[in-house]
MOPAC internal coordinates of N, CA, C and O (Angstrom, degrees):
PM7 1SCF
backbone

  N    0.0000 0     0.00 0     0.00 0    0    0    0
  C    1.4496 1     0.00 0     0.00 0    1    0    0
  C    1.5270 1   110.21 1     0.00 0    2    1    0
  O    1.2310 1   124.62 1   134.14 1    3    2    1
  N    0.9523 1   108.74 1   -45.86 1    3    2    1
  C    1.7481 1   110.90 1   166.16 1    5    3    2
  C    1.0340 1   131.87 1   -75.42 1    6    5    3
  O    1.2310 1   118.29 1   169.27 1    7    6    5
  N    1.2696 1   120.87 1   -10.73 1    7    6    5
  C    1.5919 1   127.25 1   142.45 1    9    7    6
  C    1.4439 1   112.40 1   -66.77 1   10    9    7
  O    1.2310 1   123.81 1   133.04 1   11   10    9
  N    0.5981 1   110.30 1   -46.96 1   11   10    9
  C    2.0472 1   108.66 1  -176.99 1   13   11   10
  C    1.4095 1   103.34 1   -62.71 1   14   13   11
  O    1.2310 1   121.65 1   129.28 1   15   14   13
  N    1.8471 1   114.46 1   -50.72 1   15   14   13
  C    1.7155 1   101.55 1   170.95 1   17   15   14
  C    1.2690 1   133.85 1   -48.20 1   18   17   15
  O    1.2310 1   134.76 1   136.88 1   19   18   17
  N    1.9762 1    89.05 1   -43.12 1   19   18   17
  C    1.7936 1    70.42 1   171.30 1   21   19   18
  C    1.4470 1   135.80 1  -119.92 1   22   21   19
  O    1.2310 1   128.49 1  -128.30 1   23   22   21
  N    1.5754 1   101.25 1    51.70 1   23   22   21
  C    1.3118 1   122.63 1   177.35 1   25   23   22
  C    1.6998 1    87.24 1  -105.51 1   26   25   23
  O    1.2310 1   111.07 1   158.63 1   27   26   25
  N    0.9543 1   134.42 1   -21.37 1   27   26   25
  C    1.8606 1   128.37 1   171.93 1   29   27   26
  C    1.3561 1   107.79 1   -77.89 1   30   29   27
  O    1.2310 1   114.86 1  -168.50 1   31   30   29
  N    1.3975 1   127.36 1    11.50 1   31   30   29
  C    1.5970 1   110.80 1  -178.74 1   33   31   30
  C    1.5004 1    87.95 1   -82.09 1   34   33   31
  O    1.2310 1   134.13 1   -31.33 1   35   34   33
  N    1.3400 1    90.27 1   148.67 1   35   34   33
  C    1.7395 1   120.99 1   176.78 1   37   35   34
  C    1.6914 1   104.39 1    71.13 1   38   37   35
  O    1.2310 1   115.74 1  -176.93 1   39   38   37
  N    1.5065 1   125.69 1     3.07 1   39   38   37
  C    1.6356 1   102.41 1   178.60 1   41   39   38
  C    1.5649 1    86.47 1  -104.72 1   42   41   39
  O    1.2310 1   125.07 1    -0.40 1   43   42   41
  N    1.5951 1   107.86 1   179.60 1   43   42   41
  C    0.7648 1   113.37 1  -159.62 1   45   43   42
  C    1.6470 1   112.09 1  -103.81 1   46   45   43
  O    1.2310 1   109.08 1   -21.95 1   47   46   45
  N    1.3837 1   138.05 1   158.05 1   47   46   45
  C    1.3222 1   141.79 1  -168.84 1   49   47   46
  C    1.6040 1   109.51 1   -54.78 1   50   49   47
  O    1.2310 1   110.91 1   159.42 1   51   50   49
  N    1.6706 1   134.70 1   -20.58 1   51   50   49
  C    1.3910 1   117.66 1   153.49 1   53   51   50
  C    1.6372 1   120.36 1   -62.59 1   54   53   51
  O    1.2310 1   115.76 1   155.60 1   55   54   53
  N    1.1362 1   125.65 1   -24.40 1   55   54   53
  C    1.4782 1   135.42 1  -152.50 1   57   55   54
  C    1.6201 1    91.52 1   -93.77 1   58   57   55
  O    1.2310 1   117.24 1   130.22 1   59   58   57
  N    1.6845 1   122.86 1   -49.78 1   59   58   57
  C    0.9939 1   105.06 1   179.90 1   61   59   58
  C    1.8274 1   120.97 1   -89.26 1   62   61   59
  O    1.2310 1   117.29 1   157.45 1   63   62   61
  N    1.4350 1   122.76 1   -22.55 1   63   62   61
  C    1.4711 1    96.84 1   152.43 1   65   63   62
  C    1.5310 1   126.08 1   -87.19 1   66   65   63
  O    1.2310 1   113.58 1  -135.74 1   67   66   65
  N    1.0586 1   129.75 1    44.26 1   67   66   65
  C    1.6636 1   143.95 1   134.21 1   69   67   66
  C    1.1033 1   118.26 1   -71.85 1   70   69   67
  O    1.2310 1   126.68 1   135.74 1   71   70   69
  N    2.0926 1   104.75 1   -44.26 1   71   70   69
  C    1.8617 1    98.18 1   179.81 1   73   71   70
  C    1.5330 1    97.60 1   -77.20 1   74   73   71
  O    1.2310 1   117.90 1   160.18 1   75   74   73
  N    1.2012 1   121.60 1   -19.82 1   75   74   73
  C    1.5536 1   116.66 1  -176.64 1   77   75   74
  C    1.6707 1   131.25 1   -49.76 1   78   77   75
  O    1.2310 1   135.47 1   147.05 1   79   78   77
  N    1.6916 1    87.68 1   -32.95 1   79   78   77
  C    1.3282 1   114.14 1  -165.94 1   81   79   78
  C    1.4348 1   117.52 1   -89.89 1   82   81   79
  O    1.2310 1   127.34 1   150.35 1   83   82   81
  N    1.6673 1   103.48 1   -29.65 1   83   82   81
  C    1.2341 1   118.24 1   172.39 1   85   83   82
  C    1.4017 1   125.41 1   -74.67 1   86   85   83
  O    1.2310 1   124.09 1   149.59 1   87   86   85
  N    1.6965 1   109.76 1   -30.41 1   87   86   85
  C    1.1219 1   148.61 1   174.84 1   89   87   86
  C    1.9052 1   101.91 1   -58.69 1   90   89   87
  O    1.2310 1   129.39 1   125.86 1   91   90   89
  N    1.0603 1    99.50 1   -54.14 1   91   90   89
  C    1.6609 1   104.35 1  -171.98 1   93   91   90
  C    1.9016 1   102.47 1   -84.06 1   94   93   91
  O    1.2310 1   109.27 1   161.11 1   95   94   93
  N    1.0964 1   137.71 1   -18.89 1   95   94   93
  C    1.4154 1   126.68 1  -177.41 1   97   95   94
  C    1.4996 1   103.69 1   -93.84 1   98   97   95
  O    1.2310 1   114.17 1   157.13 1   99   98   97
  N    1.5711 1   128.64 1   -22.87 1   99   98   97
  C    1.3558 1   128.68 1   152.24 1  101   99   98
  C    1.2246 1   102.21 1   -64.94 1  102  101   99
  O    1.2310 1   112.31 1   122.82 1  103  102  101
  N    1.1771 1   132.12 1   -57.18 1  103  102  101
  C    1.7617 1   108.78 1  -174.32 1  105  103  102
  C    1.8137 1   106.75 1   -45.48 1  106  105  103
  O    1.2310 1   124.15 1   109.60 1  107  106  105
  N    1.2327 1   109.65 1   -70.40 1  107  106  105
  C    1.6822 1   125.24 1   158.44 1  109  107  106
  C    1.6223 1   109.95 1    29.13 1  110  109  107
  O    1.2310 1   143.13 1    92.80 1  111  110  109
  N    1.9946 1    72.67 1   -87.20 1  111  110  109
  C    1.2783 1    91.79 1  -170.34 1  113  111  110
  C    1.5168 1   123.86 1   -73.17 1  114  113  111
  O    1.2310 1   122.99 1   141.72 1  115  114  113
  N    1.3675 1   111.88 1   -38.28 1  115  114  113
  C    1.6585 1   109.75 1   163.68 1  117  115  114
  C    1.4299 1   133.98 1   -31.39 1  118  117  115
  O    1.2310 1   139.50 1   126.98 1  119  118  117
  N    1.5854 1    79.79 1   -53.02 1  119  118  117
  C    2.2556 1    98.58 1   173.08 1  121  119  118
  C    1.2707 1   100.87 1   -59.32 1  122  121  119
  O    1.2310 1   112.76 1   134.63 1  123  122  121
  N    1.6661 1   131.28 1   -45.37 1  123  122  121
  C    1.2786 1   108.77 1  -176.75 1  125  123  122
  C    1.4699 1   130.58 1   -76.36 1  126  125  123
  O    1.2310 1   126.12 1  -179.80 1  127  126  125
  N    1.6072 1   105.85 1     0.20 1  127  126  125
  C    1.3737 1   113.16 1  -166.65 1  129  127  126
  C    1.8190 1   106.42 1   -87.99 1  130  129  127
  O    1.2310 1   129.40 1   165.67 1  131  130  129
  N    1.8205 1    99.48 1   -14.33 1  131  130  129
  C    1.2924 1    96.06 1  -146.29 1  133  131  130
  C    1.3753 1    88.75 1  -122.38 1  134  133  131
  O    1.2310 1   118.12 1   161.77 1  135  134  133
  N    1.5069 1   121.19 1   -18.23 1  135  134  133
  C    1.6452 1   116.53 1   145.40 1  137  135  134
  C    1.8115 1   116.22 1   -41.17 1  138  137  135
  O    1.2310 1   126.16 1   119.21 1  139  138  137
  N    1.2500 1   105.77 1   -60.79 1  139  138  137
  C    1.5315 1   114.95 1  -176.70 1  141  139  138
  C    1.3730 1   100.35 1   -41.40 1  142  141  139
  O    1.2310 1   125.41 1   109.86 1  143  142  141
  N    1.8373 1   107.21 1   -70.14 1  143  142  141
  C    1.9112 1    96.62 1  -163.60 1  145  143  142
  C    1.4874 1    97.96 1   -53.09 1  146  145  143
  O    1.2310 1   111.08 1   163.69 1  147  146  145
  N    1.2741 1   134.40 1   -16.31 1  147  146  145
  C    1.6044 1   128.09 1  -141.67 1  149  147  146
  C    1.9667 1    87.32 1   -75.02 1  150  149  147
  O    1.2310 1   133.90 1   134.76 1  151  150  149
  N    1.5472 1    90.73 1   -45.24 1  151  150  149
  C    1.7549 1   113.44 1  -164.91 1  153  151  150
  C    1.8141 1    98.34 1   -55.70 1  154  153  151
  O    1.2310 1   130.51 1   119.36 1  155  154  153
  N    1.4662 1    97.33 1   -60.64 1  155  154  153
  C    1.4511 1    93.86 1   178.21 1  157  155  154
  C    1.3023 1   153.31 1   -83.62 1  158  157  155
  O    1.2310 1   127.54 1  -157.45 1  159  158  157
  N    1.5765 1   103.08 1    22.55 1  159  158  157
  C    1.3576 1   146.99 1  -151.97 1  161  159  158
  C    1.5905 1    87.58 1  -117.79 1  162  161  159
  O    1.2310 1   115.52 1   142.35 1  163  162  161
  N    1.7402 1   126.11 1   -37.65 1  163  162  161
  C    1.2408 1   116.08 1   173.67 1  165  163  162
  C    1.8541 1    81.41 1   112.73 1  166  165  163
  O    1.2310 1   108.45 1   125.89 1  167  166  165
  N    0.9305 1   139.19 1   -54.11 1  167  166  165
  C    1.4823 1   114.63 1   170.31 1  169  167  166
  C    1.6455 1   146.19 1   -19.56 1  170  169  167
  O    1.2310 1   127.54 1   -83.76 1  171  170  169
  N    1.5104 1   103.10 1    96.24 1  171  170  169
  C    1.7664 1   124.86 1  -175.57 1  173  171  170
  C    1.9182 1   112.61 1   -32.17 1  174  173  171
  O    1.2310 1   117.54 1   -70.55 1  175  174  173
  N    1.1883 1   122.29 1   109.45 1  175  174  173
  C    1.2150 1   102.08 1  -178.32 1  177  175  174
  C    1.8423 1   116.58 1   -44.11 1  178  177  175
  O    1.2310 1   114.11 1   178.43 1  179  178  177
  N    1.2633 1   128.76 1    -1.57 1  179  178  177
  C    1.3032 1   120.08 1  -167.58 1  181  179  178
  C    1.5774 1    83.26 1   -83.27 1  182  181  179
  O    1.2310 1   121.72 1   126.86 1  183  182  181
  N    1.1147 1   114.32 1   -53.14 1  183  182  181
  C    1.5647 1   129.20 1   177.59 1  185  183  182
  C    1.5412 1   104.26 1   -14.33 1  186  185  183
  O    1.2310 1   130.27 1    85.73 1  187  186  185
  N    1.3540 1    97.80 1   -94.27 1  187  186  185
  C    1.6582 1   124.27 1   161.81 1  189  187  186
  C    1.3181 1   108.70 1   -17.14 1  190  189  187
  O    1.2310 1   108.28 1   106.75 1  191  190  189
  N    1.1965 1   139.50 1   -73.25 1  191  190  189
  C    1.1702 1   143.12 1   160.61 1  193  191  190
  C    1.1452 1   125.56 1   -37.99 1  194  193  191
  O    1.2310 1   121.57 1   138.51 1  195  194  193
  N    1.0114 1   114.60 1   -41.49 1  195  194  193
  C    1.9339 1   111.06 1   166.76 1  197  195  194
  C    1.4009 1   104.66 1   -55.81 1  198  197  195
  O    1.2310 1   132.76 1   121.26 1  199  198  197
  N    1.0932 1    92.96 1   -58.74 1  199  198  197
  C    1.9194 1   101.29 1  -166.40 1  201  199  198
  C    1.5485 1   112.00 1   -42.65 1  202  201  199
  O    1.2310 1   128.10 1   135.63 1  203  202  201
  N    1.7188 1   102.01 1   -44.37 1  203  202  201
  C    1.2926 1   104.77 1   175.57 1  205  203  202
  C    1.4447 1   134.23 1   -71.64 1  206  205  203
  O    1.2310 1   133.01 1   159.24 1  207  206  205
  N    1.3871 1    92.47 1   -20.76 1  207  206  205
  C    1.7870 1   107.90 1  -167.02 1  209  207  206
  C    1.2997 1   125.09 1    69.46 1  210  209  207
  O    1.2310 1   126.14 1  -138.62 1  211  210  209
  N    1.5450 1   105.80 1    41.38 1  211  210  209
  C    1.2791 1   124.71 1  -157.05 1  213  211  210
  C    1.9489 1    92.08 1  -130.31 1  214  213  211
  O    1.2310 1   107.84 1   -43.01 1  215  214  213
  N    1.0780 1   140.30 1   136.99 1  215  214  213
  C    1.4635 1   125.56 1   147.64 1  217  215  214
  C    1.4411 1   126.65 1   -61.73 1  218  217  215
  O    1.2310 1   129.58 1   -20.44 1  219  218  217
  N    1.1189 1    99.13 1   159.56 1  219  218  217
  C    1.4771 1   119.54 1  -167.32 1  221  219  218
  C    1.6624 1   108.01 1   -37.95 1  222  221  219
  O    1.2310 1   128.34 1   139.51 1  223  222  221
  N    1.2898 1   101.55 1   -40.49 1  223  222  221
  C    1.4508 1   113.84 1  -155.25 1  225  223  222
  C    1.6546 1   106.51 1   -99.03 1  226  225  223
  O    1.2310 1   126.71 1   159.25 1  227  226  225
  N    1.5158 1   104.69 1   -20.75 1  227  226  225
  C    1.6500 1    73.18 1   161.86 1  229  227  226
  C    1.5254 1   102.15 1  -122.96 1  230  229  227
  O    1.2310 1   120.85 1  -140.44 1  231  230  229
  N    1.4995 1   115.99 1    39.56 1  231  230  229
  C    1.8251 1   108.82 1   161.18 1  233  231  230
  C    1.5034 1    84.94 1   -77.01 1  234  233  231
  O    1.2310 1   113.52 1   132.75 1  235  234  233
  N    1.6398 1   129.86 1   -47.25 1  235  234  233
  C    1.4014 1   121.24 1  -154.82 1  237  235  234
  C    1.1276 1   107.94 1   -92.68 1  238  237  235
  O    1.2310 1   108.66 1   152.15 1  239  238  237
  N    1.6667 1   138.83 1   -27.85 1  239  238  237
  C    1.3825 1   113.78 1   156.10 1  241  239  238
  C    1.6225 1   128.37 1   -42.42 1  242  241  239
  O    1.2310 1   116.03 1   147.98 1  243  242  241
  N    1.5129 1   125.14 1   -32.02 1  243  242  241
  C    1.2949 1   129.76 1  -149.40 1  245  243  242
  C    1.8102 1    88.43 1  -109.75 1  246  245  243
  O    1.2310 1   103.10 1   167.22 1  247  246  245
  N    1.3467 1   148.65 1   -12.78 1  247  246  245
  C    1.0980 1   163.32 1  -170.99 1  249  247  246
  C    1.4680 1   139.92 1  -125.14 1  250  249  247
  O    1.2310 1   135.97 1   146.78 1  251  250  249
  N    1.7262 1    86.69 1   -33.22 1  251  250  249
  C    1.5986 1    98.42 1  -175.81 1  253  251  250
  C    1.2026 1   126.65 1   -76.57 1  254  253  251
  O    1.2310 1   114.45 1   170.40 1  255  254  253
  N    1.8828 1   128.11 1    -9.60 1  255  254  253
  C    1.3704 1   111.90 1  -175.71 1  257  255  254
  C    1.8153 1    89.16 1  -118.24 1  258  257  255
  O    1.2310 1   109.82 1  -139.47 1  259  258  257
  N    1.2434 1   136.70 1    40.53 1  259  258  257
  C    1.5606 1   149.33 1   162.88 1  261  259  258
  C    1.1307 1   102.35 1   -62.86 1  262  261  259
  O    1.2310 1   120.10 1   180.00 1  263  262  261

């Protein structure tokens, strides 16, 4: 993340929330990649949820029917 900030010195505030945006749907997708192994690894969604700092109930609303 601090490489990306300060690869935006001198562009302008559209350019850097674009990388922002792009920045956050790779996170996205990672979490969902790593929920899955988490699931098939045998990991409890409460589990999952700790890890995330998220409750139980919405790691598995936002994950659970994938």
């Amino acid at each position: 993340m601090k490489t990306l900030v300060a690869s935006m010195d001198g562009k302008g505030p559209a350019e850097a929330l674009q990388a922002v945006a792009q920045l956050q749907k790779e996170v996205g997708r990672t979490a969902a990649s790593l929920v899955r192994k988490a699931r098939q690894a045998g990991l409890s969604w409460e589990a999952i949820a700790l890890c995330l700092g998220v409750s139980k109930q919405a790691v598995h609303r936002k994950y659970g029917k994938r």
